[in-house]
Short mmCIF file of the C-alpha atoms (twelve columns), coordinates in Angstrom:
data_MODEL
# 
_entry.id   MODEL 
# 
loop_
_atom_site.group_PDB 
_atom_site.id 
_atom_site.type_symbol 
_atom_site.label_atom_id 
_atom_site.label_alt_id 
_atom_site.label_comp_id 
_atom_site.label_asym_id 
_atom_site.label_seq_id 
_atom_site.Cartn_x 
_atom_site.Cartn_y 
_atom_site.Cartn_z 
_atom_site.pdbx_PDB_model_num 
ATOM 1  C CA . UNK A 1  27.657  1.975  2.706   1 
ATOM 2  C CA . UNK A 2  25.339  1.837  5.592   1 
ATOM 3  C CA . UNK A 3  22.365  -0.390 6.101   1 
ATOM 4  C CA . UNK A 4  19.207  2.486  6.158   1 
ATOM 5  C CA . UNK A 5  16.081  1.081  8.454   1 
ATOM 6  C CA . UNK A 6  12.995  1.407  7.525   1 
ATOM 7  C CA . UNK A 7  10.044  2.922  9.899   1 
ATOM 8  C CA . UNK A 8  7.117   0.272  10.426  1 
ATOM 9  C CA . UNK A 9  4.955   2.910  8.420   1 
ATOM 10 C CA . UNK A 10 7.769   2.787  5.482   1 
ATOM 11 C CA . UNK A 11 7.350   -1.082 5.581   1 
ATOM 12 C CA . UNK A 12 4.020   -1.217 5.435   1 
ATOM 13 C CA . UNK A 13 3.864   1.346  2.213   1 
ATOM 14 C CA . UNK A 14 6.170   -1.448 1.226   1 
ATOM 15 C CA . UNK A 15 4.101   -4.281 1.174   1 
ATOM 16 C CA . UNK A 16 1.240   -2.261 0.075   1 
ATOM 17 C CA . UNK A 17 2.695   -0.872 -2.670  1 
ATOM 18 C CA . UNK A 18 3.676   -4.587 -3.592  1 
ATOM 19 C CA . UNK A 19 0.481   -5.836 -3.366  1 
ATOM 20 C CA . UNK A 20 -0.995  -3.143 -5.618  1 
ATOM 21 C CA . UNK A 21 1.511   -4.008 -8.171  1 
ATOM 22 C CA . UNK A 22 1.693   -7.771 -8.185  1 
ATOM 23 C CA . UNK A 23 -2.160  -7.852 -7.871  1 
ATOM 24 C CA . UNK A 24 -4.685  -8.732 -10.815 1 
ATOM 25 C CA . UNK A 25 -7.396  -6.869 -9.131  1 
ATOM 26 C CA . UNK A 26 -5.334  -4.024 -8.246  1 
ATOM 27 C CA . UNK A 27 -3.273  -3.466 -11.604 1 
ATOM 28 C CA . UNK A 28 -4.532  -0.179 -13.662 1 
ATOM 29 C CA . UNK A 29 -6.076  -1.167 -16.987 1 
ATOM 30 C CA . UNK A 30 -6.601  1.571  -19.278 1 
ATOM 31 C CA . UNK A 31 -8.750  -0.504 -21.558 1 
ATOM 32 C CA . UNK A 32 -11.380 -1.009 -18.958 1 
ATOM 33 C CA . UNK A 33 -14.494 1.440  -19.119 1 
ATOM 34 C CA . UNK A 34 -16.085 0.577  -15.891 1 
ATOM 35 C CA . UNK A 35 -14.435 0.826  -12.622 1 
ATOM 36 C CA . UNK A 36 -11.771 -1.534 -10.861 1 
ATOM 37 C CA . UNK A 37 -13.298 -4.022 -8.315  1 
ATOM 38 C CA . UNK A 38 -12.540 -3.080 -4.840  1 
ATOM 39 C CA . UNK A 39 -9.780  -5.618 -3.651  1 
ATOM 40 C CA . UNK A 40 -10.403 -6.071 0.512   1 
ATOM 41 C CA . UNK A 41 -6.602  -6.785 0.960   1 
ATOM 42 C CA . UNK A 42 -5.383  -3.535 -0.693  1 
ATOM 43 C CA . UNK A 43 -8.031  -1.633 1.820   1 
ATOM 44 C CA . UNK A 44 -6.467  -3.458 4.442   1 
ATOM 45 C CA . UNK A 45 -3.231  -2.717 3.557   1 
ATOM 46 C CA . UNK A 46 -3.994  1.278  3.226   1 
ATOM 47 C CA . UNK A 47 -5.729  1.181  6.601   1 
ATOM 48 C CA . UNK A 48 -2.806  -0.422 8.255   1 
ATOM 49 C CA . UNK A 49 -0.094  1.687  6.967   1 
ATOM 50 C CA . UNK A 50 -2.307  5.289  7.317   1 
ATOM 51 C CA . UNK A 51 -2.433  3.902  11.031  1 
ATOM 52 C CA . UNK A 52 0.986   3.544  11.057  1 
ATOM 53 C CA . UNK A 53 2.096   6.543  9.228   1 
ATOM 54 C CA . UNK A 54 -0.599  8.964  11.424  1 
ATOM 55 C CA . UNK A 55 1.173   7.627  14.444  1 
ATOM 56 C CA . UNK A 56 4.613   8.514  13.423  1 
ATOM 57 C CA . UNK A 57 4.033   12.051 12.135  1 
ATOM 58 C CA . UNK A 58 2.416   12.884 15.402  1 
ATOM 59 C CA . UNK A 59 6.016   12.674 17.440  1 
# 
């Protein structure tokens, strides 16, 4: 089996989805009536992989 590498923009979706998942802020409740706080990091994270993934559909 062959070792499959991953594009920077793949990576990035990577961390980002692992931040969304492992995050308090960022985990869905479906309890909660009002809306989620806003977590900075998973902005971040979206604007750095969009970036990333913008850049390689455009080849």
């Amino acid at each position: 089996m062959t070792q499959q590498t991953l594009t920077p923009a793949q990576e990035a979706f990577g961390v980002l989805a692992d931040h969304c998942i492992l995050c308090t802020g960022c985990k869905v409740d479906l309890d909660r009536l009002d809306e989620p706080p806003e977590c900075p990091e998973a902005e971040a994270l979206y604007r750095a992989w969009f970036i990333l993934w913008r850049k390689e559909i455009r080849r």
